[in-house]
C-alpha positions in Angstrom: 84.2 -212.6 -28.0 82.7 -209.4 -26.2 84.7 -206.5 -28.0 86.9 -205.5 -30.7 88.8 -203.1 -31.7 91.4 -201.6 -34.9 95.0 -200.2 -34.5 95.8 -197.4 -36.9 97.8 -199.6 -38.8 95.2 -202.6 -38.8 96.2 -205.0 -35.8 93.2 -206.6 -34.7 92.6 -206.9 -30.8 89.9 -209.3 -29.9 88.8 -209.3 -26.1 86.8 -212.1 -25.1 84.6 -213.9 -21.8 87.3 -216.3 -21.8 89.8 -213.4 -20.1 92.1 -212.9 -23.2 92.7 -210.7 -25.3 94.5 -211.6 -28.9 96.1 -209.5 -31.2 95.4 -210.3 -35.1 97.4 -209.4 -38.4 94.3 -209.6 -41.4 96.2 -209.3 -43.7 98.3 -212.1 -42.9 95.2 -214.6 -41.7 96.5 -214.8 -38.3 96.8 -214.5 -34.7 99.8 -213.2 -33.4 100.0 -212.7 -29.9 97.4 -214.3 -26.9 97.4 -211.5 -23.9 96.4 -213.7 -20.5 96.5 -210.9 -17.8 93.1 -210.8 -17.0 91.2 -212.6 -15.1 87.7 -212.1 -15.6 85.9 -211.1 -19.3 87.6 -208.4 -21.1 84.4 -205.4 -21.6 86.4 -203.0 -23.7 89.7 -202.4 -26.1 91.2 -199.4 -27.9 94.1 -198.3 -29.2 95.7 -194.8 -28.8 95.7 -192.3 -31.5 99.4 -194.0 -32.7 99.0 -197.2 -32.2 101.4 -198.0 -30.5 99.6 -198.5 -27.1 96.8 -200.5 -26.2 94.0 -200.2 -23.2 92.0 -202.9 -22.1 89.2 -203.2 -19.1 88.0 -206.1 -17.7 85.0 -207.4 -15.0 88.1 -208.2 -12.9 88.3 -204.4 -12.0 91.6 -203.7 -14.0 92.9 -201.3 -16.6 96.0 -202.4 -18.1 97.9 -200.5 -20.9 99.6 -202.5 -23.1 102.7 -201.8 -25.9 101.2 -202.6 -29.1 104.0 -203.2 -31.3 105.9 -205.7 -28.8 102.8 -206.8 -26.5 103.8 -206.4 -23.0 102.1 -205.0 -20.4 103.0 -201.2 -19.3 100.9 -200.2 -16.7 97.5 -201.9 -14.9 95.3 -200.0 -12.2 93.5 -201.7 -10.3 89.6 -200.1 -9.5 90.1 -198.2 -6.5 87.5 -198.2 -3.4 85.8 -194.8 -4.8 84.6 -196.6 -7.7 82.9 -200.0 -6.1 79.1 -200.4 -5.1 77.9 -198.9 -2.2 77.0 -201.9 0.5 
């Protein structure tokens, strides 16, 4: 596991070197939902202000923004030329 983060309403997202990201209920004791988009570790998670969207970034050079309440991706950028090393 390599981050963590809380939705307003308690959802648990775990990203993790393994490239997924999963989506935990605490209250219930389980794992709902297994996001497999990436495909390199997941760094970094949070949720928006309302929970009801999700942004994850990987090592693969993607943001992806993700509906919360019915996981699906909604958007991904891919890091653009501007933002890689120099050579």
């Amino acid at each position: 596991m390599a981050t963590l983060a809380f939705s307003p309403e308690g959802t648990l997202a775990s990203g993790s070197t393994d490239h997924t990201i999963r989506l935990w209920h605490p209250e219930l004791d389980q794992e709902a939902v297994i996001l497999t988009e990436h495909t390199a570790w997941v760094l970094c998670l949070g949720f928006a202000e309302h929970g009801n969207a999700l942004i994850s970034g990987s090592m693969d050079g993607t943001l992806r923004i993700w509906r919360a309440l019915s996981p699906q991706q909604i958007a991904a950028q891919e890091r653009s030329s501007v933002l890689s090393r120099p050579k």
